[in-house]
C-alpha positions as CSV (number, residue, x, y, z in Angstrom):
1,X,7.3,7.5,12.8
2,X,7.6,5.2,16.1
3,X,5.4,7.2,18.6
4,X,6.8,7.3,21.6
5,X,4.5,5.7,23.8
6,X,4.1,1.8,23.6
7,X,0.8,0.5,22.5
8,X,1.7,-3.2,24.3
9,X,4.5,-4.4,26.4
10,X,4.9,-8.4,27.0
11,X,7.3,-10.9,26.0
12,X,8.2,-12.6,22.8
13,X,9.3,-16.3,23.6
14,X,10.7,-18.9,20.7
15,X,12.3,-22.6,22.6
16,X,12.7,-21.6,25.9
17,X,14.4,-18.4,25.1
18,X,12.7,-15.1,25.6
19,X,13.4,-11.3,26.0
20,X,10.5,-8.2,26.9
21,X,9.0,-6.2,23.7
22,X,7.0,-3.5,23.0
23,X,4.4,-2.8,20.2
24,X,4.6,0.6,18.7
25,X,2.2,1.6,16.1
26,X,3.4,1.4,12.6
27,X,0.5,3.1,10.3
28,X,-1.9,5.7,11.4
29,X,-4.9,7.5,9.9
30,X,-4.7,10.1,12.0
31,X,-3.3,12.7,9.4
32,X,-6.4,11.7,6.7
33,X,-8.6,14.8,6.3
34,X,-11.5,14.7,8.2
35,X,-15.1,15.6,8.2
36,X,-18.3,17.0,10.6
37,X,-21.7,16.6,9.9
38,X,-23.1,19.9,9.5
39,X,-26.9,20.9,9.4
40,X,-27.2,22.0,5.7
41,X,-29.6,24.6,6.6
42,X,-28.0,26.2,9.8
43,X,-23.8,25.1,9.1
44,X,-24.2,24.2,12.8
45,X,-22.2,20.9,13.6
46,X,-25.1,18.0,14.4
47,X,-24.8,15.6,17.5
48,X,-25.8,12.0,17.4
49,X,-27.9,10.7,19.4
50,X,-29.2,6.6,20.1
51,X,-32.7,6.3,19.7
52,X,-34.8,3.5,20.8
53,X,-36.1,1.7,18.1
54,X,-40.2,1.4,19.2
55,X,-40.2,4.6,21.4
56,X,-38.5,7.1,19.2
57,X,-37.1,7.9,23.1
58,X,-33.3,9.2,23.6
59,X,-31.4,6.6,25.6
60,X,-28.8,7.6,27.8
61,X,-25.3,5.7,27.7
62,X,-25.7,3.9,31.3
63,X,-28.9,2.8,30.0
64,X,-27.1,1.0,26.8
65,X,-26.1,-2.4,26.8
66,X,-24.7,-4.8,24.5
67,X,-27.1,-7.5,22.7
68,X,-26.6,-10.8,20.4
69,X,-29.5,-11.0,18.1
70,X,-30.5,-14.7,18.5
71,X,-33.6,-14.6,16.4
72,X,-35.6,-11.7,14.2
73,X,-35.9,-9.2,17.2
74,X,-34.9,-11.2,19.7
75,X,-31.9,-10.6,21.6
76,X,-28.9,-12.0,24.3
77,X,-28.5,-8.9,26.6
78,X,-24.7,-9.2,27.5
79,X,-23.8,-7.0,30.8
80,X,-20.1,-5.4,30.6
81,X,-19.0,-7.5,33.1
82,X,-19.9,-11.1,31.5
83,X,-18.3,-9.5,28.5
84,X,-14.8,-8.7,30.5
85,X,-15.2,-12.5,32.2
86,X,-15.3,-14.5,28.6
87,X,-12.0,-12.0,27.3
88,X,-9.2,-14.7,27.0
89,X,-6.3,-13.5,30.1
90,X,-3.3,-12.1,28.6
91,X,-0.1,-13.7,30.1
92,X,1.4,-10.6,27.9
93,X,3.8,-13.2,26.0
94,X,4.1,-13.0,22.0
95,X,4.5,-17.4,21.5
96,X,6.3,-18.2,18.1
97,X,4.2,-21.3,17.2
98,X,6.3,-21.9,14.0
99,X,9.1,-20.8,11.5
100,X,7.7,-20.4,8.0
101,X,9.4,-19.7,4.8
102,X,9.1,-16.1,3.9
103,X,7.4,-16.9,0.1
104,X,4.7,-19.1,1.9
105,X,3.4,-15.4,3.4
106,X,-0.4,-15.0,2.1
107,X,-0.5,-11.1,1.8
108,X,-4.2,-11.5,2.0
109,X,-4.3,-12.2,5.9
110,X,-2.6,-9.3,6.5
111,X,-4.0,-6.8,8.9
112,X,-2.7,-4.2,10.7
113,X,1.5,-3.5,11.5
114,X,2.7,-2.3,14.3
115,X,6.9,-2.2,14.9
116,X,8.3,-4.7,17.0
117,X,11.6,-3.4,19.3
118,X,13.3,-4.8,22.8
119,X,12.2,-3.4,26.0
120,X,15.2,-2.2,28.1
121,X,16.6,-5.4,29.0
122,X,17.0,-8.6,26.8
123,X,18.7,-6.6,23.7
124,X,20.7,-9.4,22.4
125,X,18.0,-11.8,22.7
126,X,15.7,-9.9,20.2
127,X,19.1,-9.1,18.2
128,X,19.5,-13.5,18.2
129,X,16.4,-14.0,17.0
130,X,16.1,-11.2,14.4
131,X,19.1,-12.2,12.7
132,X,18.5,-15.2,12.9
133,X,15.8,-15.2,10.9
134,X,17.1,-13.0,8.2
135,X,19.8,-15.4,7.5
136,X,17.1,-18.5,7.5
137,X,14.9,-16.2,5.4
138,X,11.5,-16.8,7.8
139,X,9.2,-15.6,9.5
140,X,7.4,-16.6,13.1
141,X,3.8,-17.2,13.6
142,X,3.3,-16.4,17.1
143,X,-0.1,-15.8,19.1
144,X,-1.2,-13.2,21.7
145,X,-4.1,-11.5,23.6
146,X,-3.5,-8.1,21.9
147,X,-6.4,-5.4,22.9
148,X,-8.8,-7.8,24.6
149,X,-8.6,-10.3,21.5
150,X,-6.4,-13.4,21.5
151,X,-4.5,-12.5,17.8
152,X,-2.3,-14.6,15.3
153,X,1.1,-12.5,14.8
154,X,3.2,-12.5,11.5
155,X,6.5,-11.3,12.8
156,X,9.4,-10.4,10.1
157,X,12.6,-8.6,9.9
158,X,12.5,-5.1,9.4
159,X,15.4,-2.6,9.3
160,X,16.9,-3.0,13.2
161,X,14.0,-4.6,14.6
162,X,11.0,-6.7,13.8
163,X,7.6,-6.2,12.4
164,X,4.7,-7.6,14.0
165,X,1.5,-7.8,11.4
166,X,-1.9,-8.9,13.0
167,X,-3.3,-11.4,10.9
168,X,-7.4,-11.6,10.0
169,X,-8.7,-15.3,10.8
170,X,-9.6,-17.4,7.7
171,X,-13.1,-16.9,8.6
172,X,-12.5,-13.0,7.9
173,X,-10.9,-13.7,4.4
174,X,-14.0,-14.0,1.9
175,X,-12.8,-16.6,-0.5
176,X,-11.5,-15.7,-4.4
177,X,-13.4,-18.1,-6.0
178,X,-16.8,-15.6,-6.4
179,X,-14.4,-12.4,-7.5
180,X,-12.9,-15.2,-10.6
181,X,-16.1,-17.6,-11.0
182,X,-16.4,-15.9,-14.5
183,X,-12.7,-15.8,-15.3
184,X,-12.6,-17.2,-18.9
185,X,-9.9,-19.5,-19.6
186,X,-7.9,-17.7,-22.3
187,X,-4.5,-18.5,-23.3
188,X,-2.4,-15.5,-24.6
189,X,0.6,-16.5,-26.9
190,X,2.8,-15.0,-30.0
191,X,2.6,-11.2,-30.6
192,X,0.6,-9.8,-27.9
193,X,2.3,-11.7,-25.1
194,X,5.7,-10.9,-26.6
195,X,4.6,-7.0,-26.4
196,X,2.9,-7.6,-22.6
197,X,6.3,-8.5,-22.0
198,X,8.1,-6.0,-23.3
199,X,6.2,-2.9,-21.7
200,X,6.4,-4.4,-18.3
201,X,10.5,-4.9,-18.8
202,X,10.7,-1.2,-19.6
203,X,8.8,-0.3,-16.5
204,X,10.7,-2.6,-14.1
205,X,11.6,-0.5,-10.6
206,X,11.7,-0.9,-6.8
207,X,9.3,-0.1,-4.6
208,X,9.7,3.6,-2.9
209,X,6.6,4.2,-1.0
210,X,7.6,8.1,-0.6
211,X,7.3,8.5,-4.0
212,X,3.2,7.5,-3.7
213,X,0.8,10.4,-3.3
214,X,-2.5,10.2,-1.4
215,X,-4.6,11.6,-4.9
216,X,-7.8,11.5,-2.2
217,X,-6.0,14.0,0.0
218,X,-4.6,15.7,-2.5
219,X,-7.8,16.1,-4.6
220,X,-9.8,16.9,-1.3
221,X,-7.6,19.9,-0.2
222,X,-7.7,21.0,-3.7
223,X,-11.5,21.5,-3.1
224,X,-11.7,23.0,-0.2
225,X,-9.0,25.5,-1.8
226,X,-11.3,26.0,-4.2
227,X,-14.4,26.3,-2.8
228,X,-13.1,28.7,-0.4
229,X,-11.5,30.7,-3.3
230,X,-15.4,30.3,-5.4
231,X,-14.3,28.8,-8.4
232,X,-14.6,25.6,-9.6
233,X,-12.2,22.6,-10.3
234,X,-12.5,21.3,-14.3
235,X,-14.4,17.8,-14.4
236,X,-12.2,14.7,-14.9
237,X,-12.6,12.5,-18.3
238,X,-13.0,8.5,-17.0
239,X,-10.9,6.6,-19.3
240,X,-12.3,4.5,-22.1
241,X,-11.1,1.1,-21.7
242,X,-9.3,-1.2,-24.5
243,X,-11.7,-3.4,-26.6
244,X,-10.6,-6.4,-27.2
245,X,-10.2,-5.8,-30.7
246,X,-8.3,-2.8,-29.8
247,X,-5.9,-4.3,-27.7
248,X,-3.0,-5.7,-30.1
249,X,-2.7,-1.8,-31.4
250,X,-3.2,-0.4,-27.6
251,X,0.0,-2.6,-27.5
252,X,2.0,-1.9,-30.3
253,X,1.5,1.5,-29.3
254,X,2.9,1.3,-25.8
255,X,5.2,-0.5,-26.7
256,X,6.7,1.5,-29.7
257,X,6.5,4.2,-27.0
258,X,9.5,2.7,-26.0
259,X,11.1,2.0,-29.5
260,X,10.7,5.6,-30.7
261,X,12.6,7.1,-27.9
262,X,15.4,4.7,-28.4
263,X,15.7,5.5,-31.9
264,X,15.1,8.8,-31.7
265,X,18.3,8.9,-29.6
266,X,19.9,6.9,-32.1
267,X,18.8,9.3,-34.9
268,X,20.3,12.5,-33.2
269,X,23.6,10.7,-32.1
270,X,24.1,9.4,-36.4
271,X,22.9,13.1,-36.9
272,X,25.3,14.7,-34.6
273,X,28.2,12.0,-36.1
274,X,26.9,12.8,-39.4
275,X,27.2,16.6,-38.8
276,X,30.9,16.3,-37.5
277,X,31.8,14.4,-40.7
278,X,30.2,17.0,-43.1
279,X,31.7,19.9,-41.3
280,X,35.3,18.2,-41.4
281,X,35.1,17.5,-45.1
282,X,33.4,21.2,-46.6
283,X,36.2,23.6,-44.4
284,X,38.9,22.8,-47.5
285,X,36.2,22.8,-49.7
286,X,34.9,26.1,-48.8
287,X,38.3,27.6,-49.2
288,X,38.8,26.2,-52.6
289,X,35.5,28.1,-53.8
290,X,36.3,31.2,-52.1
291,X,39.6,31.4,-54.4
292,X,38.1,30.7,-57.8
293,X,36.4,33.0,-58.6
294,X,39.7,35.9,-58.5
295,X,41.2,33.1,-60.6
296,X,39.0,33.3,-62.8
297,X,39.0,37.3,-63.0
298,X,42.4,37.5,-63.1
């Protein structure tokens, strides 16, 4: 939900066009369950405190400043005020640098969203440009000085209005190649990738985000439930995974998961047929046998 209070207000500006916009937040934490730090021996909640290093003294905020280590143990000491003076000055304008196709987006980048609606006056100027890009299929880079950092802006379409997604620098983004340096280079054909393909075709959806549970959450409140009801939750078996010798009948499996219940559908309906036929062919029948026999006594 849109708060109601406006985390930013500036301009967005594409050509020489532009129209005032505000920045409402778009995700929040704020619901999460939350912990305190208690002492274990006293459940008293425990305070933190900033100690000096050598000392072992307290030391007081006003007497805390900012350093920039520039060697082991030495250090820059940055006063607030020489931190304000090198901020970039906001001129409180979103600037769309460039239009890019919508399937050149790199997910990865993405940081933090926040909604993106028109300020009071300039409505059909944010309308222009957000259906404009709908029907090009883009989205606009555009750059800012957003909470006393100047941030890259991936803005989209989204419902009436426009989403505004900060983007992490490229230096922020560790690169893929250490998490798939030992990525063998396997080639899966026949069988198997005929069955791969098969189980993900009977579990093709659409995305409904209400219908994902926080299990954290979930599972935290649980214990607390628990532990303030003294009993204990059952322990959780991890999942073994597939060997790969196991995987072809891991497969086969799943995917006759969706075969039986097909055929099992098929079975009842030739059942229930087969049912309807017998039924309609033994009600003479049964009225022939029920004669007979005082035929046969007469």
């Amino acid at each position: 939900m849109v708060s109601a209070r406006a985390n930013w207000k500036g301009y967005i500006k594409f050509g020489e066009v532009s129209c005032p916009v505000a920045l409402y937040t778009a995700a929040s934490s704020s619901e999460r369950i939350a912990f305190n730090t208690l002492n274990r021996k006293t459940g008293n909640r425990v305070k933190r405190e900033f100690i000096d290093s050598e000392t072992g003294d307290a030391v007081e905020r006003d007497d805390q400043v900012k350093g920039y280590e520039v060697e082991n143990g030495q250090y820059v000491i940055l006063e607030p005020d020489e931190v304000a003076a090198a901020i970039p000055e906001s001129d409180k304008t979103l600037k769309v640098d460039a239009f890019i196709p919508c399937s050149q987006i790199d997910t990865t980048y993405f940081d933090k969203p926040y909604y993106l609606a028109p300020d009071k006056m300039g409505k059909e100027a944010f309308i222009l440009l957000r259906d404009g890009m709908k029907q090009a299929k883009v989205a606009a880079i555009a750059r800012t000085v957003l909470f006393r950092r100047l941030r890259t802006v991936l803005i989209r379409p989204h419902g009436k209005g426009l989403i505004a997604s900060t983007l992490n620098f490229d230096y922020e983004v560790r690169s893929s190649k250490e998490a798939f340096d030992e990525m063998p280079d396997l080639k899966i054909e026949g069988e198997m990738l005929e069955l791969a393909e098969h189980i993900i075709g009977t579990k093709k959806g659409s995305f409904d985000a209400s219908k994902f549970d926080d299990r954290y959450e979930a599972a935290v409140a649980e214990l607390v439930k628990a532990k303030i009801e003294g009993r204990a939750l059952p322990k959780k078996k991890a999942p073994a995974a597939s060997k790969p010798s196991d995987l072809l009948q891991a497969l086969r499996e799943s995917a006759g998961m969706g075969l039986k219940s097909t055929e099992s559908k098929r079975a009842a309906a030739n059942a229930n047929r087969g049912t309807s036929r017998k039924a309609a062919s033994k009600t003479p029948g049964r009225t022939k046998q029920a004669s007979a026999p005082s035929r046969r006594a007469g």
